[in-house]
MARMI-180247 format. One line per field, with one value per atom (N, C-alpha, C, O): residue number from 0; atom name; x, y, z; residue in three letters. Coordinates in pm, 1 decimal, always signed. Layout:
k <- NUM	... $
a <- CA	... $
c1 <- X	... $
c2 <- Y	... $
c3 <- Z	... $
r <- ALA	... $
***
This chain:
k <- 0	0	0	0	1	1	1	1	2	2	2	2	3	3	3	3	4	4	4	4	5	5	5	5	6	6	6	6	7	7	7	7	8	8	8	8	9	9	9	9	10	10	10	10	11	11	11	11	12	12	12	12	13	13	13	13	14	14	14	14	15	15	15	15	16	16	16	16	17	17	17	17	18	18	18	18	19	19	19	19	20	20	20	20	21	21	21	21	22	22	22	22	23	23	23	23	24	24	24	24	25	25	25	25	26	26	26	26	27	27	27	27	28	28	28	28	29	29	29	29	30	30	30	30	31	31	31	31	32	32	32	32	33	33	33	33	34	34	34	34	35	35	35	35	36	36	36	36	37	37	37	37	38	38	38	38	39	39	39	39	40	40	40	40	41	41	41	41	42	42	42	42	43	43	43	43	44	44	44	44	45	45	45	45	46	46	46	46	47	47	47	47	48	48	48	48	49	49	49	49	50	50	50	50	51	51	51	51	52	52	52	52	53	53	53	53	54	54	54	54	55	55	55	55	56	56	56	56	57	57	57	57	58	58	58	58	59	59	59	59	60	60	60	60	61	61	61	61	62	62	62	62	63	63	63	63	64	64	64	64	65	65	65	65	66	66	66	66	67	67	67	67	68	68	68	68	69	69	69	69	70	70	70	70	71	71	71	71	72	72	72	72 $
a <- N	CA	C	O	N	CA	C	O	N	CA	C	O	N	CA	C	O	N	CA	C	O	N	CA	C	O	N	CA	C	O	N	CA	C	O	N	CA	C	O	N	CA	C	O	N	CA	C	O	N	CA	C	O	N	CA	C	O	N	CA	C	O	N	CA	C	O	N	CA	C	O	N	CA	C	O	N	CA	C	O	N	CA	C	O	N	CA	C	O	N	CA	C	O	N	CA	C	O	N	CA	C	O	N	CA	C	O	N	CA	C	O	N	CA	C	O	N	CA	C	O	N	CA	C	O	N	CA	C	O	N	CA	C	O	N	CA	C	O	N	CA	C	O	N	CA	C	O	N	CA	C	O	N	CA	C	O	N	CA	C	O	N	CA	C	O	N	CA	C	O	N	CA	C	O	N	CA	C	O	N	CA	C	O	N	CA	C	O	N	CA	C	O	N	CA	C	O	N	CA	C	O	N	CA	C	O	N	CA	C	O	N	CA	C	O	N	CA	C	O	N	CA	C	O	N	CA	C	O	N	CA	C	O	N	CA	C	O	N	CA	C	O	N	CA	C	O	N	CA	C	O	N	CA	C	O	N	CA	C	O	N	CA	C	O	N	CA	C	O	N	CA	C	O	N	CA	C	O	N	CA	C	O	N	CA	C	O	N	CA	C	O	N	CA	C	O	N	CA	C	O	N	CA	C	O	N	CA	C	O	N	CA	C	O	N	CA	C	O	N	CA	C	O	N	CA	C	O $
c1 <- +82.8	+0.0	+88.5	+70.2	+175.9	+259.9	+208.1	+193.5	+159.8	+116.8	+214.8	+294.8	+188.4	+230.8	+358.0	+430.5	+408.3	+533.3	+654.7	+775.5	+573.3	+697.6	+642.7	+706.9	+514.0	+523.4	+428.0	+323.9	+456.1	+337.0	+332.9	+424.3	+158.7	+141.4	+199.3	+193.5	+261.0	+355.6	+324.6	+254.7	+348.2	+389.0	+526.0	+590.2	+555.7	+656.7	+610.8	+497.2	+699.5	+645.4	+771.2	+882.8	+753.0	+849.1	+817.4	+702.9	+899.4	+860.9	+952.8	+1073.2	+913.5	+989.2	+885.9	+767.8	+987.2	+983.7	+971.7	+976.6	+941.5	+880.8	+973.0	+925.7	+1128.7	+1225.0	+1256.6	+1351.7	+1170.0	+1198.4	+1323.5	+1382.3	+1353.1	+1450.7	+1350.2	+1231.6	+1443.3	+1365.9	+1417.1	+1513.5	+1323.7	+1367.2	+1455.9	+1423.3	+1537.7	+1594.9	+1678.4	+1787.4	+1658.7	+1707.4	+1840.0	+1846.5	+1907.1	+2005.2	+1968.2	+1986.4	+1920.2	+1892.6	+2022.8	+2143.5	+1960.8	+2041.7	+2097.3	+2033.8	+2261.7	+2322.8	+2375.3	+2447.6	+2332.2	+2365.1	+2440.2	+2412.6	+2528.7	+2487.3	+2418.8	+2466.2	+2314.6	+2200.4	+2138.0	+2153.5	+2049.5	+1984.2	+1843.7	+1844.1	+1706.1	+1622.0	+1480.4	+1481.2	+1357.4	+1244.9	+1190.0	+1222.2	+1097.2	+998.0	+901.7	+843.1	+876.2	+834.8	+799.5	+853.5	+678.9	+666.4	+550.5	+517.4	+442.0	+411.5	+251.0	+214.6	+189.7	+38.1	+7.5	+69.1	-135.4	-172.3	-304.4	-386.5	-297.9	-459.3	-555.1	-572.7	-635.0	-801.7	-767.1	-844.3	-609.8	-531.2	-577.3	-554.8	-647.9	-599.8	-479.5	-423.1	-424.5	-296.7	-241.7	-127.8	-390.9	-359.1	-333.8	-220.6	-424.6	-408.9	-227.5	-146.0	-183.8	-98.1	+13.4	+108.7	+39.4	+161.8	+106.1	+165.8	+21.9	+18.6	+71.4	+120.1	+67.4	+82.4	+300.0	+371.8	+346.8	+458.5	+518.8	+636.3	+438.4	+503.9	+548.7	+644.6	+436.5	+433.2	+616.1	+733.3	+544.6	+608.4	+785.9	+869.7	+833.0	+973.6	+1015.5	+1129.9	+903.2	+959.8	+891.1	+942.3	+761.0	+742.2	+624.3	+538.0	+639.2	+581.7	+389.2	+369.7	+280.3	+160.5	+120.5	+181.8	-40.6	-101.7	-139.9	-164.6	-141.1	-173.7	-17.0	-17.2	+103.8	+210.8	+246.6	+328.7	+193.3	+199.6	+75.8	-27.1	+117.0	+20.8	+20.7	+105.6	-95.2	-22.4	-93.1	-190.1	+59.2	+42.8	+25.7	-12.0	+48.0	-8.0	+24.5	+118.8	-11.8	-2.0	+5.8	-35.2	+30.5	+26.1	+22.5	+61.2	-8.3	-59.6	+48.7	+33.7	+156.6	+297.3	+400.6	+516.4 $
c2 <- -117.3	+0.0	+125.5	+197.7	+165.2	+237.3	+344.2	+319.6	+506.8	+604.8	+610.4	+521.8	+731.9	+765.8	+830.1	+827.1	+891.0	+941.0	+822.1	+844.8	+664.8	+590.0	+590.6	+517.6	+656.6	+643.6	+543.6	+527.8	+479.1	+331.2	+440.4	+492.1	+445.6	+435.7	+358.4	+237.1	+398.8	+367.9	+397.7	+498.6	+353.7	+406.8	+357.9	+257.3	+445.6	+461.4	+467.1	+510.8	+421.0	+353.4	+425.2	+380.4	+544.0	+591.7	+504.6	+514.1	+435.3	+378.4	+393.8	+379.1	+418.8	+486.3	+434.1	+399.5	+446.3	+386.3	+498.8	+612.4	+431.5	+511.3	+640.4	+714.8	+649.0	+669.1	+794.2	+872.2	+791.6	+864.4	+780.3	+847.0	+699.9	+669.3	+611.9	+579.1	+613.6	+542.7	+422.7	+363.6	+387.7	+194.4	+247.0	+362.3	+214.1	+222.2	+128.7	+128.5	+43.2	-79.5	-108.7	-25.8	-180.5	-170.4	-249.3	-365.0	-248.1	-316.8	-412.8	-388.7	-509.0	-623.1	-626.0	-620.8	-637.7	-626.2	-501.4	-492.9	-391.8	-224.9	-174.9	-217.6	-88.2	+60.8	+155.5	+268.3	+130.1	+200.4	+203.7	+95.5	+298.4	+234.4	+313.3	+424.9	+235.7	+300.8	+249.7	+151.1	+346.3	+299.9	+181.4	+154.1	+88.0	+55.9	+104.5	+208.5	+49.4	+89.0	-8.9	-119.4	+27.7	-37.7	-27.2	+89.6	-90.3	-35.7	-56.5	-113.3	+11.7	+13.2	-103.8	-116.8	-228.2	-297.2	-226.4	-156.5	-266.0	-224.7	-296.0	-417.7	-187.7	-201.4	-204.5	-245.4	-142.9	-188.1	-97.4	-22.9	+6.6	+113.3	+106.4	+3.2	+274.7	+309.6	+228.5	+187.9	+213.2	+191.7	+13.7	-30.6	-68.4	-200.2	-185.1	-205.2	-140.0	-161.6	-127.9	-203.1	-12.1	+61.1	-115.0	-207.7	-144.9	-287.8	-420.9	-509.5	-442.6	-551.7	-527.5	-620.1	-434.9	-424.8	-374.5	-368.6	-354.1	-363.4	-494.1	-510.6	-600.6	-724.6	-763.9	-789.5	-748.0	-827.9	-784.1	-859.1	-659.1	-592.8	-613.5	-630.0	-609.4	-601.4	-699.8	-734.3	-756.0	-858.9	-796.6	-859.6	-726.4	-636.1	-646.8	-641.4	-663.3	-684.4	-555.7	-469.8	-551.3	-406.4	-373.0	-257.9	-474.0	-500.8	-408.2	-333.1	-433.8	-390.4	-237.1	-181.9	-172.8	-6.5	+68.7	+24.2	+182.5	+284.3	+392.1	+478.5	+410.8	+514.0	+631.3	+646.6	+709.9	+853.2	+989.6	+1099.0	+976.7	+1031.1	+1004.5	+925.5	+1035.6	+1027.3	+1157.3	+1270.1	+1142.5	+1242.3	+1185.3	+1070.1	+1239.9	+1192.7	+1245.7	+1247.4	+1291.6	+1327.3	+1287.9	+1300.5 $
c3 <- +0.0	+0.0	+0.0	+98.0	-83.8	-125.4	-194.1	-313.8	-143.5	-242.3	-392.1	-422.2	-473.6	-552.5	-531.6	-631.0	-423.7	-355.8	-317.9	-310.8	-291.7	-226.0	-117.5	-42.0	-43.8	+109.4	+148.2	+84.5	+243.4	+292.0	+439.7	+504.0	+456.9	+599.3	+705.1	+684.7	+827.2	+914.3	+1065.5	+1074.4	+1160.5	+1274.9	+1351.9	+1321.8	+1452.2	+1472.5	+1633.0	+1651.2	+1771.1	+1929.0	+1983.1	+1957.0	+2063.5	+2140.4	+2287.2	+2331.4	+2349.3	+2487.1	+2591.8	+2570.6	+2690.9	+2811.0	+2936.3	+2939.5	+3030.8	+3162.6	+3221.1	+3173.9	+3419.3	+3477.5	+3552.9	+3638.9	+3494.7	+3534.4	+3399.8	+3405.6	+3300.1	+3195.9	+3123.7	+3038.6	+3135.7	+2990.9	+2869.6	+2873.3	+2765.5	+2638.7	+2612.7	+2661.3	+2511.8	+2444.3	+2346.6	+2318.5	+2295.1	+2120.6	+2080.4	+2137.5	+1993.3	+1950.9	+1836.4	+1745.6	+1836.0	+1726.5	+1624.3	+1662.3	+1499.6	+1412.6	+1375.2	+1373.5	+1351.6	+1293.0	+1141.5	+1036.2	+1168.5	+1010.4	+960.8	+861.6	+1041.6	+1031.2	+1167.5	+1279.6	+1141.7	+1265.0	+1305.8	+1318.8	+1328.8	+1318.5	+1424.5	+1481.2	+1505.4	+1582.7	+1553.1	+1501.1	+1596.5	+1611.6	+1707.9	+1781.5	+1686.1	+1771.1	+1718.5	+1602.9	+1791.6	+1707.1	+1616.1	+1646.2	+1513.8	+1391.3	+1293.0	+1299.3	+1162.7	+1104.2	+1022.4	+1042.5	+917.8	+820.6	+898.9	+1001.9	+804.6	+840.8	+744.6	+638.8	+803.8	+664.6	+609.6	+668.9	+481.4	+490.4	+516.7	+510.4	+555.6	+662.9	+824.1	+910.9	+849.3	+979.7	+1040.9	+945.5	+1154.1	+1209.3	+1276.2	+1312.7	+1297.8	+1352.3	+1467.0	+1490.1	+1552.2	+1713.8	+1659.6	+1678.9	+1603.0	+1604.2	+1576.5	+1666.5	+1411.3	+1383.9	+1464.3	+1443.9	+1575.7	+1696.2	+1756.8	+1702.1	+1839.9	+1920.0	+1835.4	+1905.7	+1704.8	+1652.2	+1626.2	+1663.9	+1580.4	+1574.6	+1741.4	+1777.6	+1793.3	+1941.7	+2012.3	+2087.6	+1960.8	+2010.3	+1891.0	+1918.6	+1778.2	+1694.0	+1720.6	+1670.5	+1801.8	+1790.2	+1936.8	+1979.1	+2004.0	+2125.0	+2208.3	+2314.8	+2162.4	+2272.3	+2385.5	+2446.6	+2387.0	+2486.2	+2384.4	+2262.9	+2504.3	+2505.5	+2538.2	+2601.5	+2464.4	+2496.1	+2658.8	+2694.9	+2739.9	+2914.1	+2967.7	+3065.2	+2883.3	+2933.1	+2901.9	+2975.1	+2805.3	+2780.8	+2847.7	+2898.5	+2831.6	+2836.4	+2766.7	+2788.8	+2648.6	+2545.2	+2664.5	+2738.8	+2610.5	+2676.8	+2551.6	+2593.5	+2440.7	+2330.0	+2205.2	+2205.5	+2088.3	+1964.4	+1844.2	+1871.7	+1787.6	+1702.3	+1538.6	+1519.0	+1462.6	+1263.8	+1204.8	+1082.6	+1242.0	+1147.8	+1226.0	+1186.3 $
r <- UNK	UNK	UNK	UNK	UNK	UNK	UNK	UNK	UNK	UNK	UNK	UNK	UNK	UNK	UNK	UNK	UNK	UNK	UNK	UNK	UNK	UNK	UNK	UNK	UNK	UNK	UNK	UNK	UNK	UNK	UNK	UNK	UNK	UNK	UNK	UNK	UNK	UNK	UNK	UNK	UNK	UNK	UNK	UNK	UNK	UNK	UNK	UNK	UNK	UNK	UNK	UNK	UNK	UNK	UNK	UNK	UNK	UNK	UNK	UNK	UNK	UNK	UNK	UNK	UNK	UNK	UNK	UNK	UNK	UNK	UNK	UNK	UNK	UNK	UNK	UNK	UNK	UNK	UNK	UNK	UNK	UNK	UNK	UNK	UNK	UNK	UNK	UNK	UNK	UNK	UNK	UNK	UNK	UNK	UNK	UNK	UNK	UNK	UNK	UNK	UNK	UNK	UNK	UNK	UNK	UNK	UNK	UNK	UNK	UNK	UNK	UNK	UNK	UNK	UNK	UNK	UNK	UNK	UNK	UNK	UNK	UNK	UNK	UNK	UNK	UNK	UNK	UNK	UNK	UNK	UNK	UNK	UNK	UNK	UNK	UNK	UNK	UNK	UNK	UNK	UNK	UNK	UNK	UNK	UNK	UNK	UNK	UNK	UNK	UNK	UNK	UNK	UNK	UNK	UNK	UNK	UNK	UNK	UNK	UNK	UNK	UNK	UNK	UNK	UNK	UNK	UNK	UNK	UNK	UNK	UNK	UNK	UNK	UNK	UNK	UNK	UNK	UNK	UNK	UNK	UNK	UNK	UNK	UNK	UNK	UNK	UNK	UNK	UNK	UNK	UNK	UNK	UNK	UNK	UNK	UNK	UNK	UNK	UNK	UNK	UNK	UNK	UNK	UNK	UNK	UNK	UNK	UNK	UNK	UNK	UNK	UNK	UNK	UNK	UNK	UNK	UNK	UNK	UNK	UNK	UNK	UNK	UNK	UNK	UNK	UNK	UNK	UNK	UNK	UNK	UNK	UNK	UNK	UNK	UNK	UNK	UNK	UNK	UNK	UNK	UNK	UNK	UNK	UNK	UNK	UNK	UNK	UNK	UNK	UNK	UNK	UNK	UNK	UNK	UNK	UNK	UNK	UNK	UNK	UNK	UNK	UNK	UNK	UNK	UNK	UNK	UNK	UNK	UNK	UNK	UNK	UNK	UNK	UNK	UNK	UNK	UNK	UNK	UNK	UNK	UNK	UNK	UNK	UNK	UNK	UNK	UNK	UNK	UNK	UNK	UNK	UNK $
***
């Protein structure tokens, strides 16, 4: 589901503890590091798809977060 630009709907999971630090992961095969993330499917909403690549990157269940906000850019 790729627009005319190259862009696939996405979200992206900033996660932090009760201490204020953040998660950020090192991808495998690169130097790189980044958040969880990942594509929207279609007929997916945002929120299913942030819970399904949360599970799928980190393991972590919707019982174990608490979204504290969101934003569309």
């Amino acid at each position: 589901m790729i627009d005319s630009k190259g862009y696939r709907p996405n979200v992206g999971i900033i996660l932090c503890n009760d201490e204020g630090r953040v998660f950020w992961a090192k991808r495998m095969g690169v130097n790189a590091w980044q958040f969880p993330q990942g594509g929207i499917n279609q007929n997916e909403d945002p929120e299913a798809a942030m819970y399904r690549e949360l599970w799928e990157e980190t393991g972590l269940q919707k019982q174990h977060v608490q979204i504290l906000g969101r934003t569309r850019y």
